[in-house]
CHARMM-style PDB file with segment names, atoms N, HN, CA, C and O in Angstrom:
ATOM      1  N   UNK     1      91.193   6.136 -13.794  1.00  0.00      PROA
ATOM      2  CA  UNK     1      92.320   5.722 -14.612  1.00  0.00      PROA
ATOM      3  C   UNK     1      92.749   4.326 -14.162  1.00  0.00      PROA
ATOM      4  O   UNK     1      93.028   4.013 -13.005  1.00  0.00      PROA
ATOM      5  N   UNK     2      92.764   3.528 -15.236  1.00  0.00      PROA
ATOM      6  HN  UNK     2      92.537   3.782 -16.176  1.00  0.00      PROA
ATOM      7  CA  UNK     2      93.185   2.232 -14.359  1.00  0.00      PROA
ATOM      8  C   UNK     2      94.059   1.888 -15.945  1.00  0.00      PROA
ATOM      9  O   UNK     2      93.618   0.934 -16.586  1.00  0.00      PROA
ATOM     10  N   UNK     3      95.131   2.578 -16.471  1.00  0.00      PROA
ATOM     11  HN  UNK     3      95.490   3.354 -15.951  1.00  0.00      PROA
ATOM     12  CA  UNK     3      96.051   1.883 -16.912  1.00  0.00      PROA
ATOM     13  C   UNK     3      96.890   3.364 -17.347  1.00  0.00      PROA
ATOM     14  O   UNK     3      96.318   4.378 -17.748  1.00  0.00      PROA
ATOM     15  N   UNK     4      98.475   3.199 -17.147  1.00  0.00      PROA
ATOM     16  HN  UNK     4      98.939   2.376 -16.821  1.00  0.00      PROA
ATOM     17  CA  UNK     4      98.692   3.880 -17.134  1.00  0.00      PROA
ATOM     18  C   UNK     4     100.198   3.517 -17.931  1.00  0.00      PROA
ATOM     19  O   UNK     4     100.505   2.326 -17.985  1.00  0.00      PROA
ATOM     20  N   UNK     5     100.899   4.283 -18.392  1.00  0.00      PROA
ATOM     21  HN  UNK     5     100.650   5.251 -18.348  1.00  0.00      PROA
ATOM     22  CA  UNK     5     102.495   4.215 -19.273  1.00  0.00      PROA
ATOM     23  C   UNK     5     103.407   5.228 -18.473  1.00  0.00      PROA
ATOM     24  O   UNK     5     103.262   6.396 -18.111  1.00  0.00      PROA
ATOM     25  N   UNK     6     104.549   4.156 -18.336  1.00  0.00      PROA
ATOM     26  HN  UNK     6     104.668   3.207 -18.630  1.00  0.00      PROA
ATOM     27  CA  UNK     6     105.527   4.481 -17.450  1.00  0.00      PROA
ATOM     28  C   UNK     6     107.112   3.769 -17.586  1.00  0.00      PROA
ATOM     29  O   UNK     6     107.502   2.645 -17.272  1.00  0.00      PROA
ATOM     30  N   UNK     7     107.852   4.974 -18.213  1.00  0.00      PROA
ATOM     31  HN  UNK     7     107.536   5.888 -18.468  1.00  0.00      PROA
ATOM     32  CA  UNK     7     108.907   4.388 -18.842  1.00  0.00      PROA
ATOM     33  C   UNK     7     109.042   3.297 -20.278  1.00  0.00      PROA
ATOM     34  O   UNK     7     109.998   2.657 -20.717  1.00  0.00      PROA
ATOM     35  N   UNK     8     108.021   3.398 -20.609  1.00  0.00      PROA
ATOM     36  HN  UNK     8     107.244   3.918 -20.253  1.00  0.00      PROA
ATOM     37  CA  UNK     8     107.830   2.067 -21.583  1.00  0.00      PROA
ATOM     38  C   UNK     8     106.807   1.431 -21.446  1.00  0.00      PROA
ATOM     39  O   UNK     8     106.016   1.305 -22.381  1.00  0.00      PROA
ATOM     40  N   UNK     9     106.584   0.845 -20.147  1.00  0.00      PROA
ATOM     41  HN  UNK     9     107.227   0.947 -19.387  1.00  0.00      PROA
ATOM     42  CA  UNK     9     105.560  -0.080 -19.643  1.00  0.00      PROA
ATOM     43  C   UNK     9     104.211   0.587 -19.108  1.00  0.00      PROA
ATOM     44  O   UNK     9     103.860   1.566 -18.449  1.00  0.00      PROA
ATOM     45  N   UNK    10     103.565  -0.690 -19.883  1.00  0.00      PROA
ATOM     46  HN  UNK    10     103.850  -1.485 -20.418  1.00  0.00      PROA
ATOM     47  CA  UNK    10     102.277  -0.420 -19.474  1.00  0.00      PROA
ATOM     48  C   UNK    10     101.748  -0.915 -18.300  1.00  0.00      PROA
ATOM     49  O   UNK    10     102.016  -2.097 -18.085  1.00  0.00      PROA
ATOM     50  N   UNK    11     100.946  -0.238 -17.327  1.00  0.00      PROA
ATOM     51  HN  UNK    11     100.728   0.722 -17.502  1.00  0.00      PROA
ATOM     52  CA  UNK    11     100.742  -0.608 -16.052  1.00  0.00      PROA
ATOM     53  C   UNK    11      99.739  -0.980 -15.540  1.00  0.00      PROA
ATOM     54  O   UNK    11     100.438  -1.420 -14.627  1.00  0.00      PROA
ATOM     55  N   UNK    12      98.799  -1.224 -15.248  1.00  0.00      PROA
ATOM     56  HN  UNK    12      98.231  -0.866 -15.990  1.00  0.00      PROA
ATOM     57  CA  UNK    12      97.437  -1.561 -14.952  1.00  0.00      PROA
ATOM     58  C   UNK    12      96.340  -1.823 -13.231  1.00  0.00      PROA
ATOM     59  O   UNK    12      95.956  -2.956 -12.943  1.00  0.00      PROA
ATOM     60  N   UNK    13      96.076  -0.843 -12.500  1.00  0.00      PROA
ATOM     61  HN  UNK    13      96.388   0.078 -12.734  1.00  0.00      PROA
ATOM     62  CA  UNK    13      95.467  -1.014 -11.540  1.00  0.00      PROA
ATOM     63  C   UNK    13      94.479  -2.780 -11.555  1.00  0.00      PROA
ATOM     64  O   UNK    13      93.618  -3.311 -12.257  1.00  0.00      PROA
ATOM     65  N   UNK    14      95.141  -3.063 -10.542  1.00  0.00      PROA
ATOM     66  HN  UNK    14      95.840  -2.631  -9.972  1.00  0.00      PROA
ATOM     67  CA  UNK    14      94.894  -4.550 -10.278  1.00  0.00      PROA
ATOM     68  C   UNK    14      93.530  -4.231  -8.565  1.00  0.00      PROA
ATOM     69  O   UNK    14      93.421  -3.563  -7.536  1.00  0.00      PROA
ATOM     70  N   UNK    15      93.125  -4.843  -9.037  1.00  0.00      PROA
ATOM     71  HN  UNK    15      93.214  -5.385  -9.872  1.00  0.00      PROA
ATOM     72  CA  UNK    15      92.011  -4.703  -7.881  1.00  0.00      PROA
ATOM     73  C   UNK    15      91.950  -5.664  -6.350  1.00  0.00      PROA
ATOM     74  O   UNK    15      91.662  -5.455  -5.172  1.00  0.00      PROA
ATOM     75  N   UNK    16      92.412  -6.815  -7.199  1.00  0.00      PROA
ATOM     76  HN  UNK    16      92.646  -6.985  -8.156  1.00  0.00      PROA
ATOM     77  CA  UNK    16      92.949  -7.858  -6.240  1.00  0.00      PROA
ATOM     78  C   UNK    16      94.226  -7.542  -5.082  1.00  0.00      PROA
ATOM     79  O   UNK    16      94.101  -7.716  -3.869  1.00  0.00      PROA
ATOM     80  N   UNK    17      95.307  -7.102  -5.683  1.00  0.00      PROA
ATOM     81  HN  UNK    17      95.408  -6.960  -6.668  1.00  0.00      PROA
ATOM     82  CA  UNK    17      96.180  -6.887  -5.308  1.00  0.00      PROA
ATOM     83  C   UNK    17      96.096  -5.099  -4.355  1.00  0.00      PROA
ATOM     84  O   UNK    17      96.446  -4.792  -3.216  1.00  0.00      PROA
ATOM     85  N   UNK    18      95.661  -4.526  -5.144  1.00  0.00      PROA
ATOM     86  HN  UNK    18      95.377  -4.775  -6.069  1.00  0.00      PROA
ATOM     87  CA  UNK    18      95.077  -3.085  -4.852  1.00  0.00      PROA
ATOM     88  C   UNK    18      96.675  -2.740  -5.026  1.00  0.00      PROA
ATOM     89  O   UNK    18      97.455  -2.675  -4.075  1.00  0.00      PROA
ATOM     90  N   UNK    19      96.999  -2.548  -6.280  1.00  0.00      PROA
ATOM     91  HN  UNK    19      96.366  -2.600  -7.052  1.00  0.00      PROA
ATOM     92  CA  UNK    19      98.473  -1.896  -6.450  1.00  0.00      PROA
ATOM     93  C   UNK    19      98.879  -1.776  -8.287  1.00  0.00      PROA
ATOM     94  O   UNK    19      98.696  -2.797  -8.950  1.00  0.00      PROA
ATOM     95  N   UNK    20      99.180  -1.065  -8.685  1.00  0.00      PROA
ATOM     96  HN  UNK    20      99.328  -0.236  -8.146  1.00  0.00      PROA
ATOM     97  CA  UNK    20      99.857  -0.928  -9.969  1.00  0.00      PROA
ATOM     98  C   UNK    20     100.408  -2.452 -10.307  1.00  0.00      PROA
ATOM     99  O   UNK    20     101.329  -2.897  -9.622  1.00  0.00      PROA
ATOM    100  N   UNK    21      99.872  -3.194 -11.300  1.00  0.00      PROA
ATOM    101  HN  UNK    21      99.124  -2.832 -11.857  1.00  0.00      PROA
ATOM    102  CA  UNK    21     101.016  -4.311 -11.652  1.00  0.00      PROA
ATOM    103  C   UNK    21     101.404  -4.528 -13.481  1.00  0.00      PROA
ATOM    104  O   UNK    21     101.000  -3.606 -14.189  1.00  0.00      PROA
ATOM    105  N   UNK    22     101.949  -5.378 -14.005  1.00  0.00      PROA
ATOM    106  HN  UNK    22     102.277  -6.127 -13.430  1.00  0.00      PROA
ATOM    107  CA  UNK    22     102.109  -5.186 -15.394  1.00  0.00      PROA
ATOM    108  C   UNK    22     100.981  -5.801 -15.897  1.00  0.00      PROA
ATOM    109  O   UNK    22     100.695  -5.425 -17.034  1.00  0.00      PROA
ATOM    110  N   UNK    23      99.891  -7.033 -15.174  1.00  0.00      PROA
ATOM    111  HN  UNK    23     100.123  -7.338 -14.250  1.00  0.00      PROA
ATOM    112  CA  UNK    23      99.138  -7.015 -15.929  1.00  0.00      PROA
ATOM    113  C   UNK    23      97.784  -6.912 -15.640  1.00  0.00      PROA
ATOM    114  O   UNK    23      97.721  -6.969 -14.412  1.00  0.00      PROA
ATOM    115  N   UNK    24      96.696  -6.795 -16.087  1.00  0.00      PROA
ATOM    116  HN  UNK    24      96.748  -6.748 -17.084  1.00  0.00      PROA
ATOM    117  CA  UNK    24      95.472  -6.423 -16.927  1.00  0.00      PROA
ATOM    118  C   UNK    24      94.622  -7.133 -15.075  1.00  0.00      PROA
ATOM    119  O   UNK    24      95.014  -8.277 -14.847  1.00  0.00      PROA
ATOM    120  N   UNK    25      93.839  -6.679 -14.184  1.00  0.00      PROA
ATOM    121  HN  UNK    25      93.520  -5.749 -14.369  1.00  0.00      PROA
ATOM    122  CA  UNK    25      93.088  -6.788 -13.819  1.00  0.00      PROA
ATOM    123  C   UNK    25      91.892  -8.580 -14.017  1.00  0.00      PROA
ATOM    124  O   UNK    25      91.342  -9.443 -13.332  1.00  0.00      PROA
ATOM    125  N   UNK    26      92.101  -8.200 -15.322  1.00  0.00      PROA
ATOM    126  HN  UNK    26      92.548  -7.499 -15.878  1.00  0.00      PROA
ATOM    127  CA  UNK    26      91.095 -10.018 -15.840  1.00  0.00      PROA
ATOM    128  C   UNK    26      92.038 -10.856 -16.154  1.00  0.00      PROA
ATOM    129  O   UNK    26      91.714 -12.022 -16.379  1.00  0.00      PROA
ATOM    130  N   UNK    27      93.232 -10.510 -16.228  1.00  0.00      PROA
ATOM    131  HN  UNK    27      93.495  -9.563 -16.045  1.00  0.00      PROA
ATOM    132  CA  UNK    27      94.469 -11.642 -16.011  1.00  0.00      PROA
ATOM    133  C   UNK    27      94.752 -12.242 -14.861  1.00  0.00      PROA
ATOM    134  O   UNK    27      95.331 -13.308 -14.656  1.00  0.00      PROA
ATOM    135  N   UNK    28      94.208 -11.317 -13.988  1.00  0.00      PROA
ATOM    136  HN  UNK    28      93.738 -10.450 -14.154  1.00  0.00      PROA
ATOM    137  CA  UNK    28      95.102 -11.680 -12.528  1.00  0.00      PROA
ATOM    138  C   UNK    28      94.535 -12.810 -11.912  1.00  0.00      PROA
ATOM    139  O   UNK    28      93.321 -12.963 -11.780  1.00  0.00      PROA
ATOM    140  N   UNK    29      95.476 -13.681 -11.495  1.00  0.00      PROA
ATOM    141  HN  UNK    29      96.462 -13.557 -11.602  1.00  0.00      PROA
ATOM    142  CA  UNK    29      95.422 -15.131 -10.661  1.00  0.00      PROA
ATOM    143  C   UNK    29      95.604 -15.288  -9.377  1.00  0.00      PROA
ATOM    144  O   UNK    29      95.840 -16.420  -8.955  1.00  0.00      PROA
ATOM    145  N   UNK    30      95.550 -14.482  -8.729  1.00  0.00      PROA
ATOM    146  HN  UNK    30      95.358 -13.562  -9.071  1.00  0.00      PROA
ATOM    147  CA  UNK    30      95.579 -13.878  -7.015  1.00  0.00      PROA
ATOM    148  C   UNK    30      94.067 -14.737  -6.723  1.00  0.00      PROA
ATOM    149  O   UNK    30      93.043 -14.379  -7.306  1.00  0.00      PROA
ATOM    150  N   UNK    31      94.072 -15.569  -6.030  1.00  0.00      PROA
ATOM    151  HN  UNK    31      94.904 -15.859  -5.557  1.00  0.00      PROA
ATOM    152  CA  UNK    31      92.659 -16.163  -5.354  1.00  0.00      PROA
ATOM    153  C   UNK    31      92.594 -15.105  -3.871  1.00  0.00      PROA
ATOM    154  O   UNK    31      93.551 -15.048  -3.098  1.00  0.00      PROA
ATOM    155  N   UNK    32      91.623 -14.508  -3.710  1.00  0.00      PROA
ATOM    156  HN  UNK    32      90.846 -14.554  -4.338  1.00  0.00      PROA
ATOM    157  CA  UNK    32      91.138 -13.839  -2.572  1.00  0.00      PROA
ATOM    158  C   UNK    32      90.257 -14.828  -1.620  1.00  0.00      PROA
ATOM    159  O   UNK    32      89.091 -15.016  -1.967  1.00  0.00      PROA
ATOM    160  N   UNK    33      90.721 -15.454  -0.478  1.00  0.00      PROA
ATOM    161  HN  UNK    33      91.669 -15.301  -0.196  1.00  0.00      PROA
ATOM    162  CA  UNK    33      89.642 -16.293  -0.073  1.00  0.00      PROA
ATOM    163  C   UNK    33      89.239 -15.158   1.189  1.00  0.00      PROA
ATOM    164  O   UNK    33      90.032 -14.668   1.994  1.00  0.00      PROA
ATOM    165  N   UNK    34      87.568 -14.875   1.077  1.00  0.00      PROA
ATOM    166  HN  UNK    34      86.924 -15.273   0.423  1.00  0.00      PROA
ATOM    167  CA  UNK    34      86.682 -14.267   1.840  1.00  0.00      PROA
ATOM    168  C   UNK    34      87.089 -15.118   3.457  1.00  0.00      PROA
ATOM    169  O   UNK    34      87.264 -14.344   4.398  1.00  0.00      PROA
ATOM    170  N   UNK    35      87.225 -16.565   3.744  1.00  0.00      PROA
ATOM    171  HN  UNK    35      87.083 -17.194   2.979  1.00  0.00      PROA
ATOM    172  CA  UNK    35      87.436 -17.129   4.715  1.00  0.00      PROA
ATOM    173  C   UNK    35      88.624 -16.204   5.268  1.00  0.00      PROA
ATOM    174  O   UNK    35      88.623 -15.480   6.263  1.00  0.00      PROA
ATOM    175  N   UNK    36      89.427 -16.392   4.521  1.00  0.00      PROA
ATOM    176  HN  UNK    36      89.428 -16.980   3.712  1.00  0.00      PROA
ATOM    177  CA  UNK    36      90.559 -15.830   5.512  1.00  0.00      PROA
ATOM    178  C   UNK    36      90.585 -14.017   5.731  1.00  0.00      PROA
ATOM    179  O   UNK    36      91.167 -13.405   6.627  1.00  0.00      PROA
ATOM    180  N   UNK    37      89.849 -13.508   4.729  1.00  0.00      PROA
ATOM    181  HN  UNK    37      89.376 -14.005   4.002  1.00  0.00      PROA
ATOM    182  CA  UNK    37      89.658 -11.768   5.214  1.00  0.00      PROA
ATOM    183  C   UNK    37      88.524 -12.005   6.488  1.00  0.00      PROA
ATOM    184  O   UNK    37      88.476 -11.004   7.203  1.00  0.00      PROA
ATOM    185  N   UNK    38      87.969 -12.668   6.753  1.00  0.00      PROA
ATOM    186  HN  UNK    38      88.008 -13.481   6.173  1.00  0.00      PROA
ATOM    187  CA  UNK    38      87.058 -12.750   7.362  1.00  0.00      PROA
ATOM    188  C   UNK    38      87.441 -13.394   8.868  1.00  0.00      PROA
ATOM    189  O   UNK    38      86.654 -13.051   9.750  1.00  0.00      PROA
ATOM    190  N   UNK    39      88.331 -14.112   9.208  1.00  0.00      PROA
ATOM    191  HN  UNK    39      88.970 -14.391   8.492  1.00  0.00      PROA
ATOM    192  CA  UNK    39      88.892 -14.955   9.804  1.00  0.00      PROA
ATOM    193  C   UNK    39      89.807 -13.342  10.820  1.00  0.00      PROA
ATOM    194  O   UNK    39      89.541 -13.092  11.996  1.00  0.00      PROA
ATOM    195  N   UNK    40      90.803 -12.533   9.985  1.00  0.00      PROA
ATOM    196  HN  UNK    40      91.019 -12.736   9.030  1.00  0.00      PROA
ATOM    197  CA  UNK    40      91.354 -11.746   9.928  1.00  0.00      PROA
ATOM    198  C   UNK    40      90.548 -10.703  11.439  1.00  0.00      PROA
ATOM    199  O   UNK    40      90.976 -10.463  12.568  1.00  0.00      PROA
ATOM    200  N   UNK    41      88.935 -10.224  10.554  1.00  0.00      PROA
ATOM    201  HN  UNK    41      88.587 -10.419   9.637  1.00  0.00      PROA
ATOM    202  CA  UNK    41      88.263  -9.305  11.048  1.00  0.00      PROA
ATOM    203  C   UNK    41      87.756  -9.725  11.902  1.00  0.00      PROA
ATOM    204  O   UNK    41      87.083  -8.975  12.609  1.00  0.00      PROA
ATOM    205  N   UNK    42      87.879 -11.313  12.245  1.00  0.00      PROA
ATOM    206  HN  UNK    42      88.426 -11.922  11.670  1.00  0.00      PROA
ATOM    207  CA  UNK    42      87.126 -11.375  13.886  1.00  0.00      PROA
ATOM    208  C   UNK    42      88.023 -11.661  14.728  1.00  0.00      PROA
ATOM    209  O   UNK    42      87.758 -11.544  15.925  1.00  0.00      PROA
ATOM    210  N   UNK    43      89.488 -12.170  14.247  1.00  0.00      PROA
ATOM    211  HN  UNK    43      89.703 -12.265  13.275  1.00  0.00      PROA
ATOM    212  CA  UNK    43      90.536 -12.290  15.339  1.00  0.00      PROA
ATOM    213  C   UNK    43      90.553 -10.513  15.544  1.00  0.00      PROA
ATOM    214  O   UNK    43      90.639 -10.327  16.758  1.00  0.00      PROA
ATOM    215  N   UNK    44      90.508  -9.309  14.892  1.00  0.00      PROA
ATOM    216  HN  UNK    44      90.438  -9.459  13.906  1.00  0.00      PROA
ATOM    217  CA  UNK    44      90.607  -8.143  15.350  1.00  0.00      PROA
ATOM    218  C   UNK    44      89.484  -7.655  15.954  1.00  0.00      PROA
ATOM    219  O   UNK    44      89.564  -6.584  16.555  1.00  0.00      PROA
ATOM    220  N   UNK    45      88.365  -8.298  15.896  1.00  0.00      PROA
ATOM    221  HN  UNK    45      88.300  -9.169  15.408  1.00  0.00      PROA
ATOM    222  CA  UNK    45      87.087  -7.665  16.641  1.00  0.00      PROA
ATOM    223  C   UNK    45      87.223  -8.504  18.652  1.00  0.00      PROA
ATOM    224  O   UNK    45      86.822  -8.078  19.735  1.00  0.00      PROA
ATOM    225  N   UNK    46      87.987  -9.794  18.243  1.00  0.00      PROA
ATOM    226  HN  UNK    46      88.313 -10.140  17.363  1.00  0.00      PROA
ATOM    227  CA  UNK    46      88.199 -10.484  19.976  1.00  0.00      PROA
ATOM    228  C   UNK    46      89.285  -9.591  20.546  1.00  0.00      PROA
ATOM    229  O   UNK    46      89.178  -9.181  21.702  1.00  0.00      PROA
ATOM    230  N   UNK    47      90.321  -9.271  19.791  1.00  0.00      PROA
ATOM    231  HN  UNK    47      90.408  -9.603  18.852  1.00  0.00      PROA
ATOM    232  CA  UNK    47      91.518  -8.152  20.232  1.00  0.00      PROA
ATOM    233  C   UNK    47      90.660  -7.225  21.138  1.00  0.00      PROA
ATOM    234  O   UNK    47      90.572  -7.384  22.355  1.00  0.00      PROA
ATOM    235  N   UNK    48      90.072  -6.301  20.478  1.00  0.00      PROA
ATOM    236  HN  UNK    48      90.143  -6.172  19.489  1.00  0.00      PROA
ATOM    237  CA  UNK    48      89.456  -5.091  20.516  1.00  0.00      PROA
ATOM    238  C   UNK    48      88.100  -5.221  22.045  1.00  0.00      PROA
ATOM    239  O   UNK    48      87.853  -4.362  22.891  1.00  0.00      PROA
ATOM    240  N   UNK    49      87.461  -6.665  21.874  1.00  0.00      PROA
ATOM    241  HN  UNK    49      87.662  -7.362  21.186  1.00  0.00      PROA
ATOM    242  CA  UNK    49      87.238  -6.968  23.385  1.00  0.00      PROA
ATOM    243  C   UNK    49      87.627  -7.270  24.208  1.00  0.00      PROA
ATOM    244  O   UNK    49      87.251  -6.848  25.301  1.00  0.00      PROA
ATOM    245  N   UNK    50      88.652  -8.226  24.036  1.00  0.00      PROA
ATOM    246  HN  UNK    50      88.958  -8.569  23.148  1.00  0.00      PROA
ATOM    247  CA  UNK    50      89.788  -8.217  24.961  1.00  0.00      PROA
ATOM    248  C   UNK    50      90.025  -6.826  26.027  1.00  0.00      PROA
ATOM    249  O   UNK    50      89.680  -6.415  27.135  1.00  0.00      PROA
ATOM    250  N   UNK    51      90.877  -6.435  24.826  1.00  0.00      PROA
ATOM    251  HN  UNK    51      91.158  -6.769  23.926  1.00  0.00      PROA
ATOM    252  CA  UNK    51      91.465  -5.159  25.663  1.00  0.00      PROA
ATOM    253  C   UNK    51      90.126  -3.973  26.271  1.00  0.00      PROA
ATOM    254  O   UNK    51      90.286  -3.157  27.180  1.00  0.00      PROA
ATOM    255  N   UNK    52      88.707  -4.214  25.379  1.00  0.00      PROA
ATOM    256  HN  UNK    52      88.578  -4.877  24.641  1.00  0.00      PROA
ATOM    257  CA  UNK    52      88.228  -3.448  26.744  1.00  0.00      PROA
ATOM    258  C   UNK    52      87.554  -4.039  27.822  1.00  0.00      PROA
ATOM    259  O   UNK    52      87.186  -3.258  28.699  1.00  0.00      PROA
ATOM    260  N   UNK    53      87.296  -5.260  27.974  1.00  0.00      PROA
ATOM    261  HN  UNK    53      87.594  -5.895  27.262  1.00  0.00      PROA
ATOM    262  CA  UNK    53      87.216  -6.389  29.273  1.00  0.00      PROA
ATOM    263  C   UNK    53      88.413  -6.153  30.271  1.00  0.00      PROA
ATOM    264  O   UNK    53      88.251  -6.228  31.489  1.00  0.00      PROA
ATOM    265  N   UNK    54      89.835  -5.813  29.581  1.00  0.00      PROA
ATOM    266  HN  UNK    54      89.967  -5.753  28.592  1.00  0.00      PROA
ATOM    267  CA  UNK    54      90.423  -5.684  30.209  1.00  0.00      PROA
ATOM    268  C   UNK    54      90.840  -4.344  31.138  1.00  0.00      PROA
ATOM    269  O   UNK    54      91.162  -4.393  32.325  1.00  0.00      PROA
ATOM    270  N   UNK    55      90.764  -3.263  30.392  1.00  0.00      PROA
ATOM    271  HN  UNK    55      90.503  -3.223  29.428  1.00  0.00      PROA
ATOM    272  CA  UNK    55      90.185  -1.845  30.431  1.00  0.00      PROA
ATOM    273  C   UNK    55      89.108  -2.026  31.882  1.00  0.00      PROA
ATOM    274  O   UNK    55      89.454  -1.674  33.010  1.00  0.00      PROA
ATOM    275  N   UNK    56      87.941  -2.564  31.591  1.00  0.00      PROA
ATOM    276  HN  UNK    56      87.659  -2.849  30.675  1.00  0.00      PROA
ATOM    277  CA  UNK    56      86.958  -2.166  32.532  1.00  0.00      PROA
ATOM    278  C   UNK    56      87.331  -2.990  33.685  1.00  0.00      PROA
ATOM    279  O   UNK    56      86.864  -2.807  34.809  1.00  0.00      PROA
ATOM    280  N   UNK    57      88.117  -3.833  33.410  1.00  0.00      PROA
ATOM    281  HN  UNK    57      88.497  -3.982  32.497  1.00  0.00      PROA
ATOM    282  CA  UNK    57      88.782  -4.841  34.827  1.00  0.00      PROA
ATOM    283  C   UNK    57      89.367  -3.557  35.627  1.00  0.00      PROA
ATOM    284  O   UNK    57      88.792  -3.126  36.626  1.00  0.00      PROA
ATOM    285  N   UNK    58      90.335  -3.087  35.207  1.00  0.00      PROA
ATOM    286  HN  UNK    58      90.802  -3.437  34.395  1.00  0.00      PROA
ATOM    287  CA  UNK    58      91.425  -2.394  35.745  1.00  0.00      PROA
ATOM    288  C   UNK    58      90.560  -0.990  36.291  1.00  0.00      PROA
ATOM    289  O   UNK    58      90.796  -0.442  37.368  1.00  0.00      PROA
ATOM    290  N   UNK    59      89.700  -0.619  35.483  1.00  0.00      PROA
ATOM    291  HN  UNK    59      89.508  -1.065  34.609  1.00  0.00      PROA
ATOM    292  CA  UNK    59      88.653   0.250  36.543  1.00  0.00      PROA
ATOM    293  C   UNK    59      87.987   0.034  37.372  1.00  0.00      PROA
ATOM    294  O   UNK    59      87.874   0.948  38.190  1.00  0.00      PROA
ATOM    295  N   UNK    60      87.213  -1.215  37.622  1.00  0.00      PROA
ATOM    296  HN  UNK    60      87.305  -1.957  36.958  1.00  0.00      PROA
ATOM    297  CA  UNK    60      86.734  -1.334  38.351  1.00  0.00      PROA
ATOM    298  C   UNK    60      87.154  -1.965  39.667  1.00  0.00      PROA
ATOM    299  O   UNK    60      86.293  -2.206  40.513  1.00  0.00      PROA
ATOM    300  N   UNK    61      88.969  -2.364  39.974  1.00  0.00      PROA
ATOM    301  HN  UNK    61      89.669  -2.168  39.286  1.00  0.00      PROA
ATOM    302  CA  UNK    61      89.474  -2.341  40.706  1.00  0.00      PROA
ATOM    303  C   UNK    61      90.341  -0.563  41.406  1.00  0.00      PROA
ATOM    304  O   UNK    61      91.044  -0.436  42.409  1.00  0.00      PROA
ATOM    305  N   UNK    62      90.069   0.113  40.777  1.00  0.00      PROA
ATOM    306  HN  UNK    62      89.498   0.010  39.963  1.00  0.00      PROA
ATOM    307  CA  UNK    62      90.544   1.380  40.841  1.00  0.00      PROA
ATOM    308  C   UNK    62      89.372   1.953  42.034  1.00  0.00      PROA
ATOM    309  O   UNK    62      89.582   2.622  43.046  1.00  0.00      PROA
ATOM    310  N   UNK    63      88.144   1.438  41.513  1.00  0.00      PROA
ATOM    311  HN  UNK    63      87.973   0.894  40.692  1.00  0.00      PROA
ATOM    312  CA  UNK    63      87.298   1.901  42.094  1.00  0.00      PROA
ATOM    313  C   UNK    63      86.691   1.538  43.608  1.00  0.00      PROA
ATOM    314  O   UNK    63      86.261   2.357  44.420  1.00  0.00      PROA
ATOM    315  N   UNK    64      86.805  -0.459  43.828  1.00  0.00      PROA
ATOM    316  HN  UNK    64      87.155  -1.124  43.168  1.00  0.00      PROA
ATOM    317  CA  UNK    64      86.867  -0.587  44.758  1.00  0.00      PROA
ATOM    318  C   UNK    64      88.134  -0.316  45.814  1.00  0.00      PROA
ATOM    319  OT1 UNK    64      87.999  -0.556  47.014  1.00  0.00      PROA
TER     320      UNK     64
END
């Protein structure tokens, strides 16, 4: 289902946005730049080593 009536209005699953909006999917003017989703997923992939570099720090002082 990607359009739906609600109160009057017609509603339309937007793909860009990923949310109910008033208009039409091939209307929508939302620029998605891949750079910045992408930019996003590797500042969260250095997080994610970070903290287990940091993780195996803290064990391996546990240990000596």
């Amino acid at each position: 289902m990607e359009t739906k009536d609600r109160n009057g209005k017609m509603y339309h699953w937007c793909i860009k946005h990923k949310m109910w909006t008033l208009h039409k999917a091939s209307e929508c003017t939302l620029e998605v730049s891949k750079d910045r989703n992408n930019n996003k997923e590797e500042e969260g992939n250095k997080l994610q080593l970070k903290q287990a570099l940091s993780a195996m720090e803290e064990d391996k002082e546990l240990v000596e």
